[in-house]
C-alpha distance (Angstrom), angle and dihedral (degrees) to the residues before:
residue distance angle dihedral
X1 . . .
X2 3.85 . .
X3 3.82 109.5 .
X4 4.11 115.7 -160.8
X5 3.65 118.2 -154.8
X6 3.42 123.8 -157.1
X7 3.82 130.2 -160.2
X8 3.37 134.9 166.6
X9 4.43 132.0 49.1
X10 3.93 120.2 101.9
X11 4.08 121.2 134.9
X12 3.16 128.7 -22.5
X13 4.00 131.2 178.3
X14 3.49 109.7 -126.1
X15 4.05 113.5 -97.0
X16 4.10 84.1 37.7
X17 4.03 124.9 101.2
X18 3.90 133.1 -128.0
X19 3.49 131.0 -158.7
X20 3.81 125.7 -144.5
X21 4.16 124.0 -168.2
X22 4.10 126.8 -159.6
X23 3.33 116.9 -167.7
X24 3.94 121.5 -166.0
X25 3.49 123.9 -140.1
X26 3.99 122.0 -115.5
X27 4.01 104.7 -83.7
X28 4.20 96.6 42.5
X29 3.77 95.4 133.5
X30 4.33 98.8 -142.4
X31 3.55 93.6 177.9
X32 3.94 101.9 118.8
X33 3.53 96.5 -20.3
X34 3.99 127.6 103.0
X35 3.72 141.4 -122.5
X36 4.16 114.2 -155.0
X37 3.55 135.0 165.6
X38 3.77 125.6 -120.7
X39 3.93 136.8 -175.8
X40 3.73 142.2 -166.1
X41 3.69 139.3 -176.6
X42 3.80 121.1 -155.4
X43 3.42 114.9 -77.1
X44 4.04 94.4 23.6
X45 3.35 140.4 100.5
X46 4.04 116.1 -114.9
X47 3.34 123.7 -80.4
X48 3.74 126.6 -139.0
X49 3.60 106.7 -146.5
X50 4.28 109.4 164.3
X51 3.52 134.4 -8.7
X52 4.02 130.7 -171.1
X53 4.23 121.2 -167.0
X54 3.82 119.8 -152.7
X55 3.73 89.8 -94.4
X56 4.27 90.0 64.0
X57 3.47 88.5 -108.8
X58 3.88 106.2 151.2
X59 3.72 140.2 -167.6
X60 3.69 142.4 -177.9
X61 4.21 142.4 -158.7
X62 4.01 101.6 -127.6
X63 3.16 98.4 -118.1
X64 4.48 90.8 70.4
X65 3.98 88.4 28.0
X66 4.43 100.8 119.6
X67 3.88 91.8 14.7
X68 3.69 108.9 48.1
X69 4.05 126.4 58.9
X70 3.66 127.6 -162.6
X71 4.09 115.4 -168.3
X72 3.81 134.0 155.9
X73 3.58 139.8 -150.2
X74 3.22 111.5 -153.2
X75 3.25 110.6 -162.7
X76 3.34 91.4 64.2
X77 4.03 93.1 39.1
X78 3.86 82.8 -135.0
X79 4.00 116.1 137.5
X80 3.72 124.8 -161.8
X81 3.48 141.1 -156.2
X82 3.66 119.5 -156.8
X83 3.91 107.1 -162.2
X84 3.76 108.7 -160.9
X85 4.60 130.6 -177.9
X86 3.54 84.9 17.7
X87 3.95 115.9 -155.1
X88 4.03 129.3 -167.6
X89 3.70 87.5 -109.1
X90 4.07 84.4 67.4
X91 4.32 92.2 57.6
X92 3.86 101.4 115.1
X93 3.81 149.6 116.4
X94 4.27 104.8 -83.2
X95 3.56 119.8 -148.1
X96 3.60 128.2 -157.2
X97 3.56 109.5 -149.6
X98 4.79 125.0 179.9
X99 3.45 129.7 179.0
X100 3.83 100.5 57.6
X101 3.89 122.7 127.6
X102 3.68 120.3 -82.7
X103 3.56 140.9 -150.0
X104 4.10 121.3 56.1
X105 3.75 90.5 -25.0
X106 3.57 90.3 75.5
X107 3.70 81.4 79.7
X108 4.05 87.2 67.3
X109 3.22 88.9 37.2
X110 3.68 100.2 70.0
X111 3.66 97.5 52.3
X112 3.65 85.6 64.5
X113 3.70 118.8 84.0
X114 3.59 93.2 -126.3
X115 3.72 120.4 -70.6
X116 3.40 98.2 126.4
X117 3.79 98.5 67.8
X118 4.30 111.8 80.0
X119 4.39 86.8 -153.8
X120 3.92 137.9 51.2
X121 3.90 129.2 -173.3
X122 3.55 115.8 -134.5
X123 3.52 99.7 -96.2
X124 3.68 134.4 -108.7
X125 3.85 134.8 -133.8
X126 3.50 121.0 -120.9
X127 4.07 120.8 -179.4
X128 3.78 118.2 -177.1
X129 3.97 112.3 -171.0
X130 4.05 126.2 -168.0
């Protein structure tokens, strides 16, 4: 079973950045799949904020597009999100999420709240004051 493992998130003032790591566990199969990053507050559906495919083929919701960066080093199969002029509007549990489709259907993909991907990290807290 492929285990995700998420590090990173905490408190941030708002203007500052954050930086949140997923690591995949030996036997995630990259090749033509995607890693992406999701979030939800209580009471709300998940959000689909960035998504990279094994080719480093990226894609972001508008409302992270300029402030938030995925990447991936894949050697390690680790993904990152670098979460940059953080707002209030950003506080919220992030998910990691692999094994979604890649290529231009990420695009889709993110307006989704998730389905597409077979495995989730754990989630992470991250609480963005003014």
């Amino acid at each position: 079973q492929v285990q995700l493992e998420q590090s990173g998130g905490g408190s941030a003032q708002s203007g500052g950045s954050l930086r949140l790591s997923c690591k995949a566990s030996l036997g995630y199969n990259a090749d033509r799949h995607s890693m992406a990053w999701f979030r939800q507050v209580p009471g709300k559906a998940r959000e689909g904020l960035a998504a990279i495919d094994s080719d480093g083929l990226t894609s972001y919701v508008n409302s992270v597009k300029g402030r938030f960066a995925i990447s991936q080093d894949n050697a390690k199969n680790t993904v990152y999100l670098q979460m940059n002029n953080l707002t209030p509007a950003d506080t919220a549990m992030y998910y990691c999420a692999a094994g979604g489709p890649g290529g231009p259907v990420m695009d889709w993909v993110l307006t989704r709240t998730g389905d597409d991907f077979q495995f989730w990290g754990k989630g992470t807290q991250v609480t963005v004051s003014s």
